[in-house]
C-alpha distance (Angstrom), angle and dihedral (degrees) to the residues before:
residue distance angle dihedral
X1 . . .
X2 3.71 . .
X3 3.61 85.2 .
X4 3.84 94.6 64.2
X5 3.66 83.6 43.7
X6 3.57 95.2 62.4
X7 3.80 96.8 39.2
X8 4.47 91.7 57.5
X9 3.77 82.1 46.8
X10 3.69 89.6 56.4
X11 3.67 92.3 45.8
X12 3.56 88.4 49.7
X13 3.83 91.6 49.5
X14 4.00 87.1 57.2
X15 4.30 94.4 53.8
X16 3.85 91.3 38.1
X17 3.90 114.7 102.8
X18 3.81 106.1 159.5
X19 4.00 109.4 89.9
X20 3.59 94.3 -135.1
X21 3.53 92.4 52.0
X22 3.63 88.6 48.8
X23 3.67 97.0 46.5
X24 3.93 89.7 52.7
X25 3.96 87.2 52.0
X26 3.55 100.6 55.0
X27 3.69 91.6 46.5
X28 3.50 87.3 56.6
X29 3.91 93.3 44.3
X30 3.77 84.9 53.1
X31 3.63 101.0 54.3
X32 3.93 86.5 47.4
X33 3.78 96.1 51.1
X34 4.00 79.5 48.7
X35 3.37 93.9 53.7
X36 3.99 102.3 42.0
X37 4.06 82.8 53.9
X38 3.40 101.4 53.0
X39 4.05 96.6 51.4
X40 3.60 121.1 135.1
X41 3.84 110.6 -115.3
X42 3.16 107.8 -118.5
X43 4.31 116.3 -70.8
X44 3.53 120.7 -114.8
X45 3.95 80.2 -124.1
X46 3.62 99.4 61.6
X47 3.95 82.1 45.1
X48 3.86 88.8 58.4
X49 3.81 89.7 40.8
X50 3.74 91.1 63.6
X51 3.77 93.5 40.1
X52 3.80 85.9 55.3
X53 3.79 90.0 50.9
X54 3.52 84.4 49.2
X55 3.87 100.0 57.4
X56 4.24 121.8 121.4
X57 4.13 105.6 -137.0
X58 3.29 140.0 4.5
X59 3.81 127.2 3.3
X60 3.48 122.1 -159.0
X61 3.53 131.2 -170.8
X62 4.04 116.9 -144.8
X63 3.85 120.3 -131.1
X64 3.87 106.1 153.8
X65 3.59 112.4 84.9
X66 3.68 143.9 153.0
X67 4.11 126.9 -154.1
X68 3.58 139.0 -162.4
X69 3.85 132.8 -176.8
X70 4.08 135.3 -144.4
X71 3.92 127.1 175.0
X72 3.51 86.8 -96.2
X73 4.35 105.0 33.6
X74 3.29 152.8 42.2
X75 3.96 105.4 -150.6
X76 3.86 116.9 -169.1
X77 3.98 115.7 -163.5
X78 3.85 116.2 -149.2
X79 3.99 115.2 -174.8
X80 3.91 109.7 -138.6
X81 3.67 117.0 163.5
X82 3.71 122.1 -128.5
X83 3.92 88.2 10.0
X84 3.43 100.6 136.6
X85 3.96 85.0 67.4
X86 3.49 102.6 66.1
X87 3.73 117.3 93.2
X88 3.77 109.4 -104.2
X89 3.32 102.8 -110.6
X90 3.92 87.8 65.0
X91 3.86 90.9 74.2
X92 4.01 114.0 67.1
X93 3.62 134.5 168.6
X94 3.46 128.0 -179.0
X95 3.48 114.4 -162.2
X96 4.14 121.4 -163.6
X97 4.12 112.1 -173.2
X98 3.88 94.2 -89.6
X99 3.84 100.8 25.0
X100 3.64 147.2 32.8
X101 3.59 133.8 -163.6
X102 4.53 116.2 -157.1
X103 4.20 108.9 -163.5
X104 4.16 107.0 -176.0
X105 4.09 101.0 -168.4
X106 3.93 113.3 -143.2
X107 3.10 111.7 -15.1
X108 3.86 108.2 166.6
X109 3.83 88.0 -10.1
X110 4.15 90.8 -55.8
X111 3.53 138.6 97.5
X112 3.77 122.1 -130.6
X113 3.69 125.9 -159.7
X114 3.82 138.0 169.0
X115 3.75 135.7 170.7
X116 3.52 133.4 -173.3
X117 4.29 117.6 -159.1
X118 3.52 124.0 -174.0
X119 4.11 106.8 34.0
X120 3.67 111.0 -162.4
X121 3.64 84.5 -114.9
X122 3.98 148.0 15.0
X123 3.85 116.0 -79.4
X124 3.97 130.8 -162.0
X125 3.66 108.5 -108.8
X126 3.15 89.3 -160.0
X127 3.87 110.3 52.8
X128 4.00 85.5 40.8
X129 4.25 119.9 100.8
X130 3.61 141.5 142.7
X131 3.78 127.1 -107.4
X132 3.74 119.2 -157.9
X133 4.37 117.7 -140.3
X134 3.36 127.9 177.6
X135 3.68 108.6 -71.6
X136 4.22 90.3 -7.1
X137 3.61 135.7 77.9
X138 3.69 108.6 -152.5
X139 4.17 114.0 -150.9
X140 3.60 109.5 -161.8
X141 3.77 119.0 -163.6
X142 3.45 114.3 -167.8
X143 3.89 122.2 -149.1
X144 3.23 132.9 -121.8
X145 3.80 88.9 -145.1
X146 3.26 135.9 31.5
X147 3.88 97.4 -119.6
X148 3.83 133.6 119.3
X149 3.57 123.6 -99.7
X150 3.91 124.4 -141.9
X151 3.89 96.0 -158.7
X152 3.82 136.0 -9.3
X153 4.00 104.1 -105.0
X154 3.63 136.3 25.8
X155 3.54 89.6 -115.8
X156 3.79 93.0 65.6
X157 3.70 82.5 45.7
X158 3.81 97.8 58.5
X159 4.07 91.8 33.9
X160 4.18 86.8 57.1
X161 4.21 91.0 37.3
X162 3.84 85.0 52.9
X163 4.26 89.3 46.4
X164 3.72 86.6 59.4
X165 3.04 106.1 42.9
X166 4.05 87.3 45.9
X167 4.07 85.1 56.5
X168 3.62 95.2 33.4
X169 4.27 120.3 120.1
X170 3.33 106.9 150.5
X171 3.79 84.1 125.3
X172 3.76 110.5 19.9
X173 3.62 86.4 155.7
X174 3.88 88.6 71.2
X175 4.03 93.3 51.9
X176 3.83 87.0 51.2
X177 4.06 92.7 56.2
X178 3.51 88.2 42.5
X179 4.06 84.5 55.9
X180 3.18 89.0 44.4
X181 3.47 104.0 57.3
X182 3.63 91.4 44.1
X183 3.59 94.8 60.2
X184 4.05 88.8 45.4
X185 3.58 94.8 55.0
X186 3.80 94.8 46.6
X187 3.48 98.9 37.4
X188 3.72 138.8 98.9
X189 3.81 132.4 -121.9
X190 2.98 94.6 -88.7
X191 3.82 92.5 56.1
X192 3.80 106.4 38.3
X193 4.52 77.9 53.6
X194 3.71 83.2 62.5
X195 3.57 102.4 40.1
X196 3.84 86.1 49.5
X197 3.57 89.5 52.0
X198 3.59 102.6 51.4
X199 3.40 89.6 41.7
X200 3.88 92.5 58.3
X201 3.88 84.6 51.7
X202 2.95 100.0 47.0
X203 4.01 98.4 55.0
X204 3.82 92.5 44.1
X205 4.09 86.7 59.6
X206 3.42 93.5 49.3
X207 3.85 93.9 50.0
X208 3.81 86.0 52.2
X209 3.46 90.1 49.8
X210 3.72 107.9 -107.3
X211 2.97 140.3 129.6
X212 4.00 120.7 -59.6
X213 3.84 105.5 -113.2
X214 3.62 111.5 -115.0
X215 3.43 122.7 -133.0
């Protein structure tokens, strides 16, 4: 595509005579040329996502897993039967520093494939590889610190952040002002009268010591 784009702008370059409109061009053809040469090759993921495209029989996608954690690994456990049989090179991963993507080619006349986006945190791409048991391939992700993780993915870790804070009343009295003002700001006279009012209550109770009234 940006190829295409530079070659009109070079046609364009070749009809234009005002310098302005010339000047504008070859910044444009600049930024293009710029562009084209700093491309990524292609990654060895989009290689395996056309090989996956390019599978005979039956894909199927992964869900059931088990994980484990050392200092130094994340290990993910996926049960395949008969596994171990396949020759090696029929069990890839490709791992990226948050993600990793396993393809097993025919086993049992299907294809198997699962990928995981978004780790919870950056892994070495380098120190990380597969190992193949019997019935089990074994991904091992290898941090690049030596830390604990709570979950696997950042979206587990915003799906449990949101849990707690769902369940979360250490300070109810906080969500009630926030109510509160809500209400205030949208309401009508009539309202923001009552509001006031049980506001003014409510203070003089508490300096007299009783009870905060509850709304």
């Amino acid at each position: 595509q940006l190829q295409k784009d530079l070659e009109e702008v070079k046609e364009l370059l070749t009809k234009a005579t005002r310098k302005r409109v010339r000047d504008v061009l070859m910044t444009e053809k600049h930024k293009l040329e710029l562009e084209i040469k700093n491309q990524p090759l292609p990654k060895p993921k989009d290689m395996l996502e056309e090989e996956k495209s390019s599978l005979g029989g039956y894909t199927v996608k992964i869900n059931n897993y088990g994980w484990d954690q050392s200092d130094k690994f994340i290990k993910i456990y996926i049960s395949l039967n008969g596994v171990q049989k396949l020759p090696a090179e029929n069990v890839q991963v490709n791992f990226t520093e948050r993600s990793f993507d396993l393809l097993v080619k025919n086993l049992n006349g299907k294809n198997y494939t699962m990928t995981f986006n978004n780790l919870l945190k950056p892994i070495s791409v380098e120190g990380s590889s597969r190992k193949i048991k019997t019935d089990t391939v074994l991904v091992m992700c290898r941090k690049k610190r030596e830390e604990k993780w709570d979950c696997l993915t950042q979206v587990e870790k915003e799906s449990k952040e949101k849990e707690k804070a769902a369940y979360d009343t250490s300070d109810p009295s906080e969500g009630l002002m926030n109510l509160l003002k809500k209400m205030y700001a949208e309401g009508d006279d009539e309202m923001k009268r009552t509001i006031n009012k049980a506001w003014v209550e409510s203070r003089e109770k508490q300096s007299k010591g009783d009870i905060p009234m509850d709304i």
